[in-house]
C-alpha positions in Angstrom: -209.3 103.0 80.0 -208.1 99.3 79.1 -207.8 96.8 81.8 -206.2 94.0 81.6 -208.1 90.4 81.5 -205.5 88.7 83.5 -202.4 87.1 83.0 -201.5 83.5 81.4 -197.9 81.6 82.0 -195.4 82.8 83.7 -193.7 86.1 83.4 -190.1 87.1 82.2 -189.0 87.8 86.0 -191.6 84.8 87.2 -189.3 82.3 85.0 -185.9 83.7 85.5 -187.1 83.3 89.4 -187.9 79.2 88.9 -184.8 79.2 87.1 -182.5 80.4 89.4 -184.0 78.1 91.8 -184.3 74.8 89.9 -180.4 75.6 89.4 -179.6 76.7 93.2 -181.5 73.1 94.0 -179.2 71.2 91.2 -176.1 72.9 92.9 -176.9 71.6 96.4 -177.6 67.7 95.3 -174.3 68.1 93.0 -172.3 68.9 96.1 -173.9 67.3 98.9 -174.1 63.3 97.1 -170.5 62.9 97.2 -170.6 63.8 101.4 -174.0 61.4 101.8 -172.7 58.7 99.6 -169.6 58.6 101.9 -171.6 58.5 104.9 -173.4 55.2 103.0 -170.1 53.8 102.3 -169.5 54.0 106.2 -172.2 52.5 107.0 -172.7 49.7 105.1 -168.8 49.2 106.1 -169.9 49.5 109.7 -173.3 47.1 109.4 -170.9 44.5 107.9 -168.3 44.5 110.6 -171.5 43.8 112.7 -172.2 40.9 111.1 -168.7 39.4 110.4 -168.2 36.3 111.4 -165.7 36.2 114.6 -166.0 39.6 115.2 -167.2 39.1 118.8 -163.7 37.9 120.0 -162.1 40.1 117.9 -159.7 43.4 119.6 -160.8 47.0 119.3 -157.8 47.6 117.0 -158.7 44.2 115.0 -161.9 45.9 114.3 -160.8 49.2 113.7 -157.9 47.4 111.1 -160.7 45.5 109.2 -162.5 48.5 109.0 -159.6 50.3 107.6 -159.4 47.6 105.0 -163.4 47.8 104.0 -162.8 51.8 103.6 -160.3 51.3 101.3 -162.5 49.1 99.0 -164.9 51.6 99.3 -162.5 54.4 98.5 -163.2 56.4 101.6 -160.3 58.1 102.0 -161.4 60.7 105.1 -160.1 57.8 107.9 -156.5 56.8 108.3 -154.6 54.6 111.1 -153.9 57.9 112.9 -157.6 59.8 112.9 -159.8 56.6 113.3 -159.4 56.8 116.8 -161.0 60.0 117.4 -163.8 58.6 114.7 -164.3 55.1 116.2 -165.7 54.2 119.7 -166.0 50.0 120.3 -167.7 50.1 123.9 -169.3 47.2 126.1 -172.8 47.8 127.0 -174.2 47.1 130.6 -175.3 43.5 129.9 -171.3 42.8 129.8 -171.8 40.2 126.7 -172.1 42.8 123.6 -170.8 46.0 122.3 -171.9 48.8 120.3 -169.8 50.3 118.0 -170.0 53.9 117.3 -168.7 55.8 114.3 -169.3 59.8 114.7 -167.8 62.4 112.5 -168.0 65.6 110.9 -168.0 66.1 107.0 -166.9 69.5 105.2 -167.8 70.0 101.6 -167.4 73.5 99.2 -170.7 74.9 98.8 -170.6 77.7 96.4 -167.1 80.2 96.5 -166.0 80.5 100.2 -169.2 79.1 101.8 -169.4 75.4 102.8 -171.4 72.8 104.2 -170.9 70.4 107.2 -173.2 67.8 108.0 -172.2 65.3 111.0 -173.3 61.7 110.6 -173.0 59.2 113.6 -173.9 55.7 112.9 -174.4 52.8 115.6 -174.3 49.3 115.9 -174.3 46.5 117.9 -171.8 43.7 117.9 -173.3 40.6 119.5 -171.3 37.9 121.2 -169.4 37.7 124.2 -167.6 41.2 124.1 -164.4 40.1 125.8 -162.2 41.0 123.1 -161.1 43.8 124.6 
């Protein structure tokens, strides 16, 4: 009877196996960056309007307006006039003299055929200064 010494490397099936899943993998980072580099784009957007200059006596729809503008640099297209509203929350904390500024929302990308992905982002800041821009 032969036996067998033992195998070295990987097997037909053993490859085909890392294959498939080096290529599942590559499939998820090709369709997921676009969603995560969005959420970036909001959030630097976001950080900036924090540090603005004036942005302490600015309005809630000032804000939401410049932000507007800084997502259309960016080419973030998912917020218009109409649907920042139910994006964008610009409340006054307890103290009375700042804000925090809240951007929560839901992203929907195609996965692979009919399946897809959502992955919710919700960023906060903190807008110093006297908050009575209200």
């Amino acid at each position: 009877m032969r036996r067998l010494s033992g195998q070295k490397g990987l097997s037909f099936w053993g490859f085909l196996f890392v294959c498939a899943f080096i290529g599942f993998a590559a499939l998820l980072v090709i369709r997921l960056f676009p969603l995560y580099m969005e959420s970036f784009k909001v959030s630097t957007a976001i950080e900036a309007m924090a540090n603005m200059t004036g942005v302490a006596t600015k309005s809630s729809r000032e804000i939401q307006t410049s932000l507007l503008q800084r997502f259309e640099i960016d080419d973030v297209d998912r917020f218009t006039e109409h649907n920042i509203k139910n994006h964008l929350a610009i409340k006054p904390n307890e103290d009375g003299k700042d804000r925090t500024l809240t951007m929560a929302y839901e992203a929907r990308g195609p996965l692979l055929g009919n399946l897809d992905v959502v992955l919710k982002f919700d960023k906060s800041t903190l807008i110093p200064g006297t908050g009575q821009g209200e």
